[in-house]
C-alpha positions in Angstrom: 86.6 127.9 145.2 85.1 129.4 148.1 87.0 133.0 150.1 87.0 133.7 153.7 86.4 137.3 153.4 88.1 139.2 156.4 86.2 141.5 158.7 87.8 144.3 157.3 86.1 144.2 154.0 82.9 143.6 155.3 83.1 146.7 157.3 84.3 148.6 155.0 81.6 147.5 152.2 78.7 147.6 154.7 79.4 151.1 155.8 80.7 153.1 152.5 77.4 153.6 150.3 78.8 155.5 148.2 82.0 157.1 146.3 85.7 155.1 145.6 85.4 151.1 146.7 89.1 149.5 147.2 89.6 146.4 145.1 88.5 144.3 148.2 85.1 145.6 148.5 84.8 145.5 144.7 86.1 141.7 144.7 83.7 140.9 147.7 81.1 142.1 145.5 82.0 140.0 142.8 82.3 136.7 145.2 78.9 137.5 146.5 77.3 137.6 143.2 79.1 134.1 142.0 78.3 132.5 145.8 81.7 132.3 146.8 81.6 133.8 150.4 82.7 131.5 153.3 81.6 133.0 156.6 82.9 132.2 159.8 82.1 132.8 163.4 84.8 134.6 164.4 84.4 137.3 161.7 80.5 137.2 162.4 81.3 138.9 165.8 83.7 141.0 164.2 81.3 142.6 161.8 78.5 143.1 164.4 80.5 144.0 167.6 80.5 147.4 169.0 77.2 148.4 166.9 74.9 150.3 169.8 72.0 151.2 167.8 69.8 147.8 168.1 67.8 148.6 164.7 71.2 148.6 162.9 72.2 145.2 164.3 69.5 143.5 163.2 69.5 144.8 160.1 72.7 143.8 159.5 72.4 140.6 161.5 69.8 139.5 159.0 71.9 140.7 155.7 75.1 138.5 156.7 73.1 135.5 157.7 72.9 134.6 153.7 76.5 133.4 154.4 76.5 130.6 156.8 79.5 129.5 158.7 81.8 126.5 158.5 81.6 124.9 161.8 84.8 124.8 164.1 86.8 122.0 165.5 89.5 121.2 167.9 91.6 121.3 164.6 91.4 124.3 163.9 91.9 126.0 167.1 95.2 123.6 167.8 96.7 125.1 164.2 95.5 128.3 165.2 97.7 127.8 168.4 100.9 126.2 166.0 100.6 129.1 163.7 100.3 131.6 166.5 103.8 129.8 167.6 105.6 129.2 164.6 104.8 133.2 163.8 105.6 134.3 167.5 109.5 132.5 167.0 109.7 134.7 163.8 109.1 137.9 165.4 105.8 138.3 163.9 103.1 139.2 166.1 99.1 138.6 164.9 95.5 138.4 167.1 94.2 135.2 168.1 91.3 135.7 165.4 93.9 136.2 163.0 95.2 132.9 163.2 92.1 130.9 163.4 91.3 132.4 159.9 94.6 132.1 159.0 93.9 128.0 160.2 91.0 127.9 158.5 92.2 128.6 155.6 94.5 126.2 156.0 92.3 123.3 156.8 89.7 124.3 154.2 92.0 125.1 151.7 90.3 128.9 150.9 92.1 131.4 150.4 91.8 134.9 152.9 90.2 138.2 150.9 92.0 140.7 153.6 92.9 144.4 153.7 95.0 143.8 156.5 98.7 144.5 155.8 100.1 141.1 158.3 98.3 138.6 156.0 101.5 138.7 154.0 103.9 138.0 156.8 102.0 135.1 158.3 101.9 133.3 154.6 105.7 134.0 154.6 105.6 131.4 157.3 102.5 129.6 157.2 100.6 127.4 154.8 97.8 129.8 153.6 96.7 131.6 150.9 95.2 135.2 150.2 92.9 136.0 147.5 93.9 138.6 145.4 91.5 141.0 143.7 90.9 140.5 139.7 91.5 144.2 139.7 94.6 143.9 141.5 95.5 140.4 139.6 
């Protein structure tokens, strides 16, 4: 089964060379090596926005263009909208992007590899998965 893999792994994997990986970045690399990595648009921009130096744009441009992306469809963006609701009348607030992945998943039935601490709340209410890390399992 394929993983949307959140922006905040790839950032964090792109950027730390070296030293302690969390269990994300280690699971990311383990996705990547059995072809597992769903990319999407939306985390694209993510991963390259607010990089000034041009060199390191492209670089990095080029490296995450292995993963293509899943197109988007009026589907997705009306759950995104529902999900945004249904979490909003719970109390639970959460970024536009964070529910299209979160509708994504939903709609493509993949789970969400995420460091980011709302996942859990929005599956409280919503029909998505995470992926956990085998280290983690």
């Amino acid at each position: 089964m394929r993983v949307i893999v959140d922006a905040n792994v790839w950032s964090e994997a792109l950027r730390k060379r070296e030293g302690d990986k969390s269990p994300e970045v280690l699971e990311l690399i383990e996705l990547i090596r059995e072809s597992r990595v769903q990319m999407i648009g939306l985390i694209r921009m993510e991963i390259l926005s607010g990089i000034r130096d041009k060199n390191r744009f492209r670089l990095l441009e080029k490296r995450i263009s292995a993963f293509p992306d899943l197109p988007l469809d009026s589907e997705v963006f009306v759950a995104s909208a529902r999900f945004f609701n249904t979490c909003r009348e719970s109390g639970i607030q959460g970024s536009n992007t964070d529910f299209v992945i979160c509708a994504c998943s939903w709609r493509w039935k993949m789970p969400i590899l995420t460091k980011d601490k709302d996942y859990p709340y929005y599956r409280r209410h919503l029909p998505i998965s995470l992926h956990v890390p085998r280290a983690q399992g």
